[in-house]
C-alpha positions as CSV (number, residue, x, y, z in Angstrom):
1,X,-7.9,-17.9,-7.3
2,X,-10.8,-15.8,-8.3
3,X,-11.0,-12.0,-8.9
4,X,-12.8,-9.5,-7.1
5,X,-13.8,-6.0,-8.1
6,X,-13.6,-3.3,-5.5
7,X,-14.6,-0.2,-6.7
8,X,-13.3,3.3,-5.5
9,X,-14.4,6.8,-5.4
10,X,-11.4,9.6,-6.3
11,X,-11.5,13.3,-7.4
12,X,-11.0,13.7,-10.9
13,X,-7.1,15.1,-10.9
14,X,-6.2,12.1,-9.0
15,X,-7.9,10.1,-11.4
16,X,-6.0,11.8,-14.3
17,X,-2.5,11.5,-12.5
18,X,-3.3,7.8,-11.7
19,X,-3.7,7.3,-15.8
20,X,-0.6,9.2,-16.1
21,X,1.2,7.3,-14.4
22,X,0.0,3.7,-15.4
23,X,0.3,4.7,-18.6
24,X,3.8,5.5,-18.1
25,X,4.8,2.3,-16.5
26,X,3.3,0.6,-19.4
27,X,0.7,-1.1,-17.2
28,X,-3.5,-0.6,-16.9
29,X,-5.0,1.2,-14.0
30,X,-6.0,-1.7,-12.2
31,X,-2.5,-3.3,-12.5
32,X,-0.9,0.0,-11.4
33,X,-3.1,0.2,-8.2
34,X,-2.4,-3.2,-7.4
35,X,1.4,-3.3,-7.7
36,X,1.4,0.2,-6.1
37,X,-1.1,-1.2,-3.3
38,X,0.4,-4.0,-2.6
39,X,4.4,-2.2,-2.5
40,X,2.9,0.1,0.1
41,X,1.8,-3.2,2.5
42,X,5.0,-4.5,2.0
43,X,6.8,-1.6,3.1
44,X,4.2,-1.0,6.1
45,X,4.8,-4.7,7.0
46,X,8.8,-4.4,7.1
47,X,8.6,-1.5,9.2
48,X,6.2,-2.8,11.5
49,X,8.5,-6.0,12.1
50,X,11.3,-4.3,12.6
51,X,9.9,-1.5,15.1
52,X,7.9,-4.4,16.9
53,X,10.6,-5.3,19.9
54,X,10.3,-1.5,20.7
55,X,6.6,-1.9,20.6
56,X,6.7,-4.5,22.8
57,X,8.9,-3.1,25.0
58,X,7.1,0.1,25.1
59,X,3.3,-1.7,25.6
60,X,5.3,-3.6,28.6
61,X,6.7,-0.4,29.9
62,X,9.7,-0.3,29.0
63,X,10.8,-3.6,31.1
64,X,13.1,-6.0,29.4
């Protein structure tokens, strides 16, 4: 699978903390973002799935 480069804008204390914290993990920035980036899908996901019977109740209106 190829690689593509996305390139982001961020104020310059996040871009310090972001270092910081890569750094600390052991791991570059772009690794970092990606593990962090793709953690926060997954969690999104898993909460989405498991609130989506009460979504669908609630876009039904509320009739079972």
């Amino acid at each position: 699978m190829g690689k593509v480069r996305i390139s982001i804008r961020l104020d310059l204390e996040q871009a310090e903390r972001i270092r910081q914290h890569a750094s600390r993990a052991g791991m570059d920035i772009s690794a970092y973002l990606v593990r962090s980036a793709t953690r926060q899908m997954a969690e999104t996901e898993a909460v989405e799935e498991q609130f989506s019977g009460v979504d669908a109740l609630i876009a039904g209106g509320g009739r079972s």
